[in-house]
N, CA, C and O atoms as CSV, one atom per row, in Angstrom:
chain,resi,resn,atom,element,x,y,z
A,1,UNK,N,N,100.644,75.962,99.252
A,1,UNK,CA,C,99.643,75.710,98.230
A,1,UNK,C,C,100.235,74.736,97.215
A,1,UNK,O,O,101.463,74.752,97.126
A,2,UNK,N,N,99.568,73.904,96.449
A,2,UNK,CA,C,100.020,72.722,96.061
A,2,UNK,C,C,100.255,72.986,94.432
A,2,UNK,O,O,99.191,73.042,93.815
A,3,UNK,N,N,101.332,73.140,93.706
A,3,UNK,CA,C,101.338,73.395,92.288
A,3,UNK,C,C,100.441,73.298,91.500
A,3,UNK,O,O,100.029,74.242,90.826
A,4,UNK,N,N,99.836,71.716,91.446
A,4,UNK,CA,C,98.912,71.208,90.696
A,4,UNK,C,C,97.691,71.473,90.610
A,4,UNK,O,O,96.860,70.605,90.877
A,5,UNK,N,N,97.432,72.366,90.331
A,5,UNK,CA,C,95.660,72.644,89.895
A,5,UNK,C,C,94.601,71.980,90.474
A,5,UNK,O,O,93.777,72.591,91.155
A,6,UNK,N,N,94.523,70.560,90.237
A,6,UNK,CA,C,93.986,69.781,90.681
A,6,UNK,C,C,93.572,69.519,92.032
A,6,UNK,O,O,92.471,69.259,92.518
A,7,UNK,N,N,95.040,69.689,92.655
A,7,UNK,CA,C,95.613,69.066,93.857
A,7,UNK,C,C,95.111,70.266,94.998
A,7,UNK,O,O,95.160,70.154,96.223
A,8,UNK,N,N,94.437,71.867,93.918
A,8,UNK,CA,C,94.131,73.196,94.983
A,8,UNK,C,C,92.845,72.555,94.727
A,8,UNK,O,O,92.284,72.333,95.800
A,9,UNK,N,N,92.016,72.089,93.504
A,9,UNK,CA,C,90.635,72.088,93.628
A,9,UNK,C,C,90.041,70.692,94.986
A,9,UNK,O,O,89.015,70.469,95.629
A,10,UNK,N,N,91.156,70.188,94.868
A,10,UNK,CA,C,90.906,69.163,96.156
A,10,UNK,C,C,90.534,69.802,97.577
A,10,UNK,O,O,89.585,69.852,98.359
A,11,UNK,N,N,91.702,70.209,97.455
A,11,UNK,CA,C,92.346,71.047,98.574
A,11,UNK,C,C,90.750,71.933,98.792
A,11,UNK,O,O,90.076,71.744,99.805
A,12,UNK,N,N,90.401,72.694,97.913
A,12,UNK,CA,C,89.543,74.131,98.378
A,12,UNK,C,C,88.105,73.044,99.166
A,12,UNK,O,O,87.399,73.509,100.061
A,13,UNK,N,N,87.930,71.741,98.664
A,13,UNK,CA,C,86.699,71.112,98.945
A,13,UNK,C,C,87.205,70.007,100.794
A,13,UNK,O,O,86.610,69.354,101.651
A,14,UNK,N,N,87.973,70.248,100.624
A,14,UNK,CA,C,88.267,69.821,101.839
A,14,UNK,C,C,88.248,70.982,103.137
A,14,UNK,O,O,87.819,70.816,104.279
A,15,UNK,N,N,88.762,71.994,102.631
A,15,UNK,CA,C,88.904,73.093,103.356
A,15,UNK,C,C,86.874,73.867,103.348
A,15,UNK,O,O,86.293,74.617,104.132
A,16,UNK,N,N,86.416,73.146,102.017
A,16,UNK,CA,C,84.842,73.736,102.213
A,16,UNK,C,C,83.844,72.545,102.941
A,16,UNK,O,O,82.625,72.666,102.820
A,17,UNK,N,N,84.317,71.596,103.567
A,17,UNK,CA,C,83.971,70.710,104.805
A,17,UNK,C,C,83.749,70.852,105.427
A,17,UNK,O,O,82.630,70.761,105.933
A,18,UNK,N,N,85.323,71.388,106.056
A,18,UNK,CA,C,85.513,71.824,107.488
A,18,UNK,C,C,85.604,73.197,107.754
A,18,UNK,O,O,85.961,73.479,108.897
A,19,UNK,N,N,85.352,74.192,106.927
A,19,UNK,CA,C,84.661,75.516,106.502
A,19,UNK,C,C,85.456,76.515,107.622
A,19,UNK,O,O,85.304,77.144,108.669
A,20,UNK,N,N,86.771,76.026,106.181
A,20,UNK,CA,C,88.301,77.000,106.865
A,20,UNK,C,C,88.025,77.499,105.564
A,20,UNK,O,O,88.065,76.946,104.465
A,21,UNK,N,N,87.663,78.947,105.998
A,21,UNK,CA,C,87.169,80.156,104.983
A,21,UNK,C,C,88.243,80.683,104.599
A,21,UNK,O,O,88.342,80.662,103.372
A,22,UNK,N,N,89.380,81.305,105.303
A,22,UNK,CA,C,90.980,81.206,104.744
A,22,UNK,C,C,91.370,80.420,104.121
A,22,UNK,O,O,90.628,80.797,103.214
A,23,UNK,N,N,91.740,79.820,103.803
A,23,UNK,CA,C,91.859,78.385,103.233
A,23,UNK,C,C,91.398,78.268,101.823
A,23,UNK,O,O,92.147,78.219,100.848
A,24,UNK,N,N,89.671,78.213,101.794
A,24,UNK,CA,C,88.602,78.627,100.568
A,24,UNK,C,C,89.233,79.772,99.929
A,24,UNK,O,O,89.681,79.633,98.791
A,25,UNK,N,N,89.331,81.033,100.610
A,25,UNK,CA,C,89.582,81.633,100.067
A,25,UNK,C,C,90.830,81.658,99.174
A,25,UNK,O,O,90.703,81.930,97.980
A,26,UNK,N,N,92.223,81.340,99.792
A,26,UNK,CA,C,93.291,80.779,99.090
A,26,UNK,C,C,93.155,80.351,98.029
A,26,UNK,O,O,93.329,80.889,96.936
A,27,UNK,N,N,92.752,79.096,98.360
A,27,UNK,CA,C,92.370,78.436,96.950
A,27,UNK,C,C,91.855,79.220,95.658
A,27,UNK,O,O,92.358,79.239,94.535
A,28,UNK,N,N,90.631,79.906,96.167
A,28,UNK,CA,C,89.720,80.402,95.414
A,28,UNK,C,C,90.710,81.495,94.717
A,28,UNK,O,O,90.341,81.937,93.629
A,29,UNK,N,N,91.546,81.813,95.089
A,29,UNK,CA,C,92.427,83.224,94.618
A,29,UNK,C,C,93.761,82.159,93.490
A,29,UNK,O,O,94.494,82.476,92.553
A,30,UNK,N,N,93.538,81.011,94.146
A,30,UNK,CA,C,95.038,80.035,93.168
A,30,UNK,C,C,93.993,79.655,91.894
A,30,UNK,O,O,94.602,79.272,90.895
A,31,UNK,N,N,93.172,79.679,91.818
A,31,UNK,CA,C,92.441,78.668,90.941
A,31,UNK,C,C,92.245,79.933,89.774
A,31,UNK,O,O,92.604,79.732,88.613
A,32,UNK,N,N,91.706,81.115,90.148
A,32,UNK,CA,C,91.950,82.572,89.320
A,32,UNK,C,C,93.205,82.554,88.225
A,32,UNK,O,O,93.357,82.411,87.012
A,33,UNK,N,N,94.094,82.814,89.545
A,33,UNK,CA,C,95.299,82.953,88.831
A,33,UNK,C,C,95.664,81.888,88.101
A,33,UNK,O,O,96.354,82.364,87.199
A,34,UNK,N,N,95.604,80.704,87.961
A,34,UNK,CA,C,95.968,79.883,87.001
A,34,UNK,C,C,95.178,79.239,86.363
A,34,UNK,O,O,95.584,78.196,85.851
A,35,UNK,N,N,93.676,79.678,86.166
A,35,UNK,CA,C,93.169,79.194,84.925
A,35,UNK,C,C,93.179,79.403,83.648
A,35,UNK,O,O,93.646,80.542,83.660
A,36,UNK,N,N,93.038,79.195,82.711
A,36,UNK,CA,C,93.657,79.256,81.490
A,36,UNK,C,C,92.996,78.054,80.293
A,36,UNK,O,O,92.662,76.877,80.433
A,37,UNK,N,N,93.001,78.823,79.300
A,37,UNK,CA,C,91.818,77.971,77.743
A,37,UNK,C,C,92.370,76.762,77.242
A,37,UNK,O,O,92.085,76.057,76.273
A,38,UNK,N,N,93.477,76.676,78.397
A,38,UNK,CA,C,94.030,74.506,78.427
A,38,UNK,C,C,93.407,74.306,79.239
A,38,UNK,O,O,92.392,73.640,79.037
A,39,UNK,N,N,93.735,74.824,80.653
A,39,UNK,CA,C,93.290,73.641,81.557
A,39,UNK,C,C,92.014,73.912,81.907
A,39,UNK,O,O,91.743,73.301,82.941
A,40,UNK,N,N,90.801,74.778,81.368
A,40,UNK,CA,C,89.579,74.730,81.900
A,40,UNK,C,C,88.495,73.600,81.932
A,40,UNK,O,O,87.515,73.579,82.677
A,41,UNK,N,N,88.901,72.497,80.828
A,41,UNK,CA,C,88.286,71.588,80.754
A,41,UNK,C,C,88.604,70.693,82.179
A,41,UNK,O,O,87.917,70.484,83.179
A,42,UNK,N,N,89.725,70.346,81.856
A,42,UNK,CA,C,90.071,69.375,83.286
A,42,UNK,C,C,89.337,70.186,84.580
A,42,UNK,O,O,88.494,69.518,85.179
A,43,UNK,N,N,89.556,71.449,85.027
A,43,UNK,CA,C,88.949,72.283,85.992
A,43,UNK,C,C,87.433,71.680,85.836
A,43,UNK,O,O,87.124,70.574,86.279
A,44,UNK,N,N,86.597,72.487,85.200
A,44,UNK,CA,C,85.137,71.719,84.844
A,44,UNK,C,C,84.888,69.945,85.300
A,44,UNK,O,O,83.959,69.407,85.902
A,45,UNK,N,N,86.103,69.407,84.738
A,45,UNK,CA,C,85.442,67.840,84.808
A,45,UNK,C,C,85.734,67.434,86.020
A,45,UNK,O,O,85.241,66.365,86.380
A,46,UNK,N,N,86.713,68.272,87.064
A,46,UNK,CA,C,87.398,68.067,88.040
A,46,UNK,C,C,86.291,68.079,89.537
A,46,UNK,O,O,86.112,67.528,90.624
A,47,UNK,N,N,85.822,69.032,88.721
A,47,UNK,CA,C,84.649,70.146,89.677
A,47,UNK,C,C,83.194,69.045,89.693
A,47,UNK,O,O,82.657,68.641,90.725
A,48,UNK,N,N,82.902,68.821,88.750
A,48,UNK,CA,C,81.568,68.417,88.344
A,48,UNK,C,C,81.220,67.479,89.406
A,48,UNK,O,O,80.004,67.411,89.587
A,49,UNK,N,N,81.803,66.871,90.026
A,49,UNK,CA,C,80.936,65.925,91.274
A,49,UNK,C,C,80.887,66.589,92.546
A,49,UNK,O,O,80.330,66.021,93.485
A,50,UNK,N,N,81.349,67.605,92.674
A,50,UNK,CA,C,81.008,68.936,93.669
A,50,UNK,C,C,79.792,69.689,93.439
A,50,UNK,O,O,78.984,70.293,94.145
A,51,UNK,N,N,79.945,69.439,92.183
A,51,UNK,CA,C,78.601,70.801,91.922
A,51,UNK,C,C,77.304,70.445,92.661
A,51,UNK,O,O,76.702,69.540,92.084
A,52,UNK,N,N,76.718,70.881,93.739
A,52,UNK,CA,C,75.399,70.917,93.936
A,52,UNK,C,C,75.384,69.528,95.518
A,52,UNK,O,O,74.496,68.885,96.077
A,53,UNK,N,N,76.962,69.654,95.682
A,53,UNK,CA,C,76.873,68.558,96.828
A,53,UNK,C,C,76.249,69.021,97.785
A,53,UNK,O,O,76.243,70.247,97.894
A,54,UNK,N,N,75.414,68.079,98.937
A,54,UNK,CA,C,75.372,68.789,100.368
A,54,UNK,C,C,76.316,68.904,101.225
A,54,UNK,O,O,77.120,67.976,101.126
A,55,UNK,N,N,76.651,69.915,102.313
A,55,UNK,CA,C,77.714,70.041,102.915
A,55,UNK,C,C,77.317,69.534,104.756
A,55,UNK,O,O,76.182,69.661,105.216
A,56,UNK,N,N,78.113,69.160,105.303
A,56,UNK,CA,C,77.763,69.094,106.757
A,56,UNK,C,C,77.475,70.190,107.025
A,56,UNK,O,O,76.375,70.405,107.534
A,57,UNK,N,N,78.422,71.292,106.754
A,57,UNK,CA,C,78.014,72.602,107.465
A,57,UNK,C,C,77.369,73.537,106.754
A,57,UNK,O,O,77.838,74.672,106.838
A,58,UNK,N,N,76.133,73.333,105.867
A,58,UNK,CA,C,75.605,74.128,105.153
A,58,UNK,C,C,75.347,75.260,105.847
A,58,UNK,O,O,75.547,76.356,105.323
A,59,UNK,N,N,74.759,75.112,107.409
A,59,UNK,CA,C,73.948,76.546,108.037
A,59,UNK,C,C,74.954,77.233,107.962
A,59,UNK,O,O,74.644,78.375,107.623
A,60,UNK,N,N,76.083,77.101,108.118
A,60,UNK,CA,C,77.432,77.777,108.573
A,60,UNK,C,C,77.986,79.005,107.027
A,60,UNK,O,O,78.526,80.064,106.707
A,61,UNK,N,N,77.458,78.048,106.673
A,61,UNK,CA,C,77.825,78.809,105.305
A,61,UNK,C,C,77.221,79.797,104.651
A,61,UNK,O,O,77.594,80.672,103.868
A,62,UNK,N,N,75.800,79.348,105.329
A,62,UNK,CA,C,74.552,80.074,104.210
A,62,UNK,C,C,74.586,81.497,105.792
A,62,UNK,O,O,74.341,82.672,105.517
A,63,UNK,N,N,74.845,81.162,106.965
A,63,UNK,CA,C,75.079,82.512,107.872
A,63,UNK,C,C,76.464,83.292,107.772
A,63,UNK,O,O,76.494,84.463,108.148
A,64,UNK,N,N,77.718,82.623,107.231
A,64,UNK,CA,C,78.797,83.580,106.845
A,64,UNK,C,C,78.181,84.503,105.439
A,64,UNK,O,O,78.552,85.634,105.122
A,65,UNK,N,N,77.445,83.899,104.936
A,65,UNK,CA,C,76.857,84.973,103.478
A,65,UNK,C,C,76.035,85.597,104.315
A,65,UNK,O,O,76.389,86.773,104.231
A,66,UNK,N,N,75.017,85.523,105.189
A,66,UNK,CA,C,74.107,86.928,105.748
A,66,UNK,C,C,75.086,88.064,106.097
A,66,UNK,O,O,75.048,89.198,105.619
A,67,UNK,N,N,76.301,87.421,107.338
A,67,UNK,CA,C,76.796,88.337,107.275
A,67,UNK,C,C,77.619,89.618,106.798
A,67,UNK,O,O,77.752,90.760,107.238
A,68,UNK,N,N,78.251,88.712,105.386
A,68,UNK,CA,C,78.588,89.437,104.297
A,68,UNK,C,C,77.477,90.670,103.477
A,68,UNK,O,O,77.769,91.553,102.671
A,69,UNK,N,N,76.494,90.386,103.916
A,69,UNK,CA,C,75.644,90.972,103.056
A,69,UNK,C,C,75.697,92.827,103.761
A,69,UNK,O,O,75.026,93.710,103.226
């Protein structure tokens, strides 16, 4: 996993592409643990051209949540 904050929020959107859910999840557990009332801004501004992207594998995603349910 890559020190830099940044360098996991990359990381988690690459891994939410090619929809390596291990991976997501990782991330998703690094980004927890090291957020913090410095770096949330950069996080936010980091994020913001993700928000609301389409994915190649949307079906894939929106059927790993049925099955969660």
């Amino acid at each position: 996993m890559p020190e830099d904050l940044l360098s996991v929020i990359e990381l988690y959107f690459m891994a939410y592409d090619f929809q390596v859910l291990d991976l997501m999840q990782r991330c998703e557990n690094e980004l927890i643990n090291k957020i913090s009332a410095q770096n949330v801004t950069d996080i936010l501004i980091k994020l913001h051209p993700h928000l609301k992207r389409p994915s190649k594998h949307a079906n894939v995603v929106e059927d790993a949540e049925l099955l969660q349910i």
